[in-house]
Backbone as CSV, one residue per row, in Angstrom:
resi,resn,N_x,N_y,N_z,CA_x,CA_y,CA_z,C_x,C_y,C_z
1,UNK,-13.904,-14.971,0.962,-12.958,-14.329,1.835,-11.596,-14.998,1.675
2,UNK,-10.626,-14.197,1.378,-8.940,-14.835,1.285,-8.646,-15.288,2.809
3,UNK,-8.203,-16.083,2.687,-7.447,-16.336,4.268,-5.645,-15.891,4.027
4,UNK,-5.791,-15.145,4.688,-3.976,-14.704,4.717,-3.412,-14.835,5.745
5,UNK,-3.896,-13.975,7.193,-3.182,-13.829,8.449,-3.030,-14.957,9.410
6,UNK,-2.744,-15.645,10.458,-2.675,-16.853,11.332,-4.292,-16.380,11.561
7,UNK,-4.556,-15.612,11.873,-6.081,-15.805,12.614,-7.015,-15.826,11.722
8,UNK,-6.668,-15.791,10.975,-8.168,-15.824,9.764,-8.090,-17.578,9.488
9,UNK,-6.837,-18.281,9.652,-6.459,-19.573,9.216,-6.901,-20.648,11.003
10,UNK,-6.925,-19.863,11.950,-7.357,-20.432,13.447,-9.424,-19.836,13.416
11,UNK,-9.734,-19.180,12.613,-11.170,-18.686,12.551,-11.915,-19.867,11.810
12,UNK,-11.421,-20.240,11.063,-11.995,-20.765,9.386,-11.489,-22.142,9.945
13,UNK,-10.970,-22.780,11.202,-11.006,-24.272,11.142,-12.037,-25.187,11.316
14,UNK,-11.829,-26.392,10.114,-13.136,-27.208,10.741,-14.203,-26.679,9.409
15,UNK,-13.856,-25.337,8.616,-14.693,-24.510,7.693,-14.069,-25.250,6.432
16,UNK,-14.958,-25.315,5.394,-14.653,-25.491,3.968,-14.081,-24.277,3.257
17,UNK,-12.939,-25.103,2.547,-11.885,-23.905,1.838,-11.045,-24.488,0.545
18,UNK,-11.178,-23.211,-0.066,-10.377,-23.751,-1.451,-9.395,-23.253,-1.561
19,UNK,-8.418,-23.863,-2.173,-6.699,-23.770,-2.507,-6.205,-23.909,-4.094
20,UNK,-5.604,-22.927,-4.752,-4.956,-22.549,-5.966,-3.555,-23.152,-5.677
21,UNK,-3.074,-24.068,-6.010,-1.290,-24.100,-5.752,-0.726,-23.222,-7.141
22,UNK,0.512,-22.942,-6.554,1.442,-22.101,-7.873,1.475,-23.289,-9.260
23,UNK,2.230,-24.504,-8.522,1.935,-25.723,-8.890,1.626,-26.590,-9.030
24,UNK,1.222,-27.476,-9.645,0.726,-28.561,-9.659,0.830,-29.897,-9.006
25,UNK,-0.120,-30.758,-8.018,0.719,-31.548,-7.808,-0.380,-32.839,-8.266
26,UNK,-0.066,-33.644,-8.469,-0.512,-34.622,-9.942,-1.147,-34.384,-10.678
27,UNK,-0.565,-33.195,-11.089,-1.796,-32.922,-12.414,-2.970,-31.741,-12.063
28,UNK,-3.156,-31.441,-10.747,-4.052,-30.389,-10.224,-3.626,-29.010,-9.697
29,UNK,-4.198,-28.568,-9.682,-4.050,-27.184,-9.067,-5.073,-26.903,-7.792
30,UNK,-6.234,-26.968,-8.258,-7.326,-26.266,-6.729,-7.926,-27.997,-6.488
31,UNK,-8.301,-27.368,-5.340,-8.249,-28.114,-3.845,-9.035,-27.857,-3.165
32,UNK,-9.937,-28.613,-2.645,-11.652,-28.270,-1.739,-11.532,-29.209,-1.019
33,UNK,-11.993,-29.040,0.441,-11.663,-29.727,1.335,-12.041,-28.806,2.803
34,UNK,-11.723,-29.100,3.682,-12.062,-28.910,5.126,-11.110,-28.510,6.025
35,UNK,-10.773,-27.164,6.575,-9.551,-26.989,6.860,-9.139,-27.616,8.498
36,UNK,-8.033,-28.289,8.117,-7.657,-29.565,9.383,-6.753,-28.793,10.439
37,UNK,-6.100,-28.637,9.660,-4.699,-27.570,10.670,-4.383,-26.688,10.155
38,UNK,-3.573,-25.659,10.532,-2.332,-24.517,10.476,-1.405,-24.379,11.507
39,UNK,-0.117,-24.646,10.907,1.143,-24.426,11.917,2.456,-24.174,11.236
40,UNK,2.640,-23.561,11.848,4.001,-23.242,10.730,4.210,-22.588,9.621
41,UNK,3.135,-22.007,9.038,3.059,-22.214,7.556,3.037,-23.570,6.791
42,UNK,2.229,-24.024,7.259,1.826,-25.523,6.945,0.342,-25.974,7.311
43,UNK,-0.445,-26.189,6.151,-1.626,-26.156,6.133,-2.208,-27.461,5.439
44,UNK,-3.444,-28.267,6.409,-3.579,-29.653,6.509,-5.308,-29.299,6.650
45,UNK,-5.624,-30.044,5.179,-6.960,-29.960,4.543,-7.450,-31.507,4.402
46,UNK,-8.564,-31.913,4.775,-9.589,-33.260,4.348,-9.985,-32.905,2.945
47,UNK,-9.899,-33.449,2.436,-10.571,-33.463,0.342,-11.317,-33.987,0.669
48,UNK,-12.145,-33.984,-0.445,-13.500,-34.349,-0.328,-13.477,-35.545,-0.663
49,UNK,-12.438,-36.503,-0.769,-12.443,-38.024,-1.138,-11.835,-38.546,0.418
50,UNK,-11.875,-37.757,1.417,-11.346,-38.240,2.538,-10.034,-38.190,3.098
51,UNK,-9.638,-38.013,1.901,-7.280,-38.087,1.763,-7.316,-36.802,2.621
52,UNK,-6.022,-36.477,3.551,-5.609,-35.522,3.944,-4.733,-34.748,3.090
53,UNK,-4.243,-33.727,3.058,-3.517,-33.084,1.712,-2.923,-32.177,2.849
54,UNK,-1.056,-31.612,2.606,-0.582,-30.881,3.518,-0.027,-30.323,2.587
55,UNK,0.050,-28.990,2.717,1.355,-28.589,1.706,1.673,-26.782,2.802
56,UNK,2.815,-25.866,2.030,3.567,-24.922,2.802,2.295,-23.544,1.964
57,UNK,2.126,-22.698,3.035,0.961,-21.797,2.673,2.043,-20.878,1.209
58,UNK,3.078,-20.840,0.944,3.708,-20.034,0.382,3.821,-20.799,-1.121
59,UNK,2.793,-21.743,-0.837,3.029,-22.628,-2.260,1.736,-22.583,-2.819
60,UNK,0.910,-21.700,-2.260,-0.191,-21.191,-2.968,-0.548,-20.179,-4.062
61,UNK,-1.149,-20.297,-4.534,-1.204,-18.492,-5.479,-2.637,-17.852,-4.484
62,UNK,-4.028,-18.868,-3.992,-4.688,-18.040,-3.066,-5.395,-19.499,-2.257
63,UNK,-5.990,-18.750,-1.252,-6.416,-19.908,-0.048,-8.042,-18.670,0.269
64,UNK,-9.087,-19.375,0.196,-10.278,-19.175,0.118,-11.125,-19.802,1.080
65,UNK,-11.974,-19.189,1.346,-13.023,-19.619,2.574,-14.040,-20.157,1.594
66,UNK,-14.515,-21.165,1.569,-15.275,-21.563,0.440,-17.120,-21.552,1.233
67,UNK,-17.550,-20.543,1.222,-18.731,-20.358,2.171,-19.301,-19.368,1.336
68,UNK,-19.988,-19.723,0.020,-20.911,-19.267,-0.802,-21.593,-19.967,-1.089
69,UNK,-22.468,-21.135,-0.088,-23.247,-21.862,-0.561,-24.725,-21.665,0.675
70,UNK,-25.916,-21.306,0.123,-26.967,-20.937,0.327,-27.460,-21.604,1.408
């Protein structure tokens, strides 16, 4: 499921989700993690190494509900 609207991004908190950036930031692109916040257009994910990761929703190419696991 894409997350696009504020409420699909207030539904899916606390839910595992994956992130495409347009760009890169050290070297990466997607992003798995735990969705922490939304405000602003500003979206605050746990990685799976624990780090928090924030970046602007408009700096994505897509933002994913990552809930295909059995």
């Amino acid at each position: 499921r894409d997350l696009v609207k504020d409420e699909h991004f207030e539904a899916y908190m606390g839910e595992k989700i994956k992130v495409k950036l347009i760009r890169p930031v050290d070297g990466k692109r997607e992003f798995f993690g735990v969705l922490e916040g939304y405000a602003d257009g500003s979206i605050t994910m746990k990685l799976e190494d624990e780090s928090s990761f924030t970046f602007a929703k408009k700096e994505a190419s897509w933002i994913k509900a990552d809930d295909f696991e059995m």
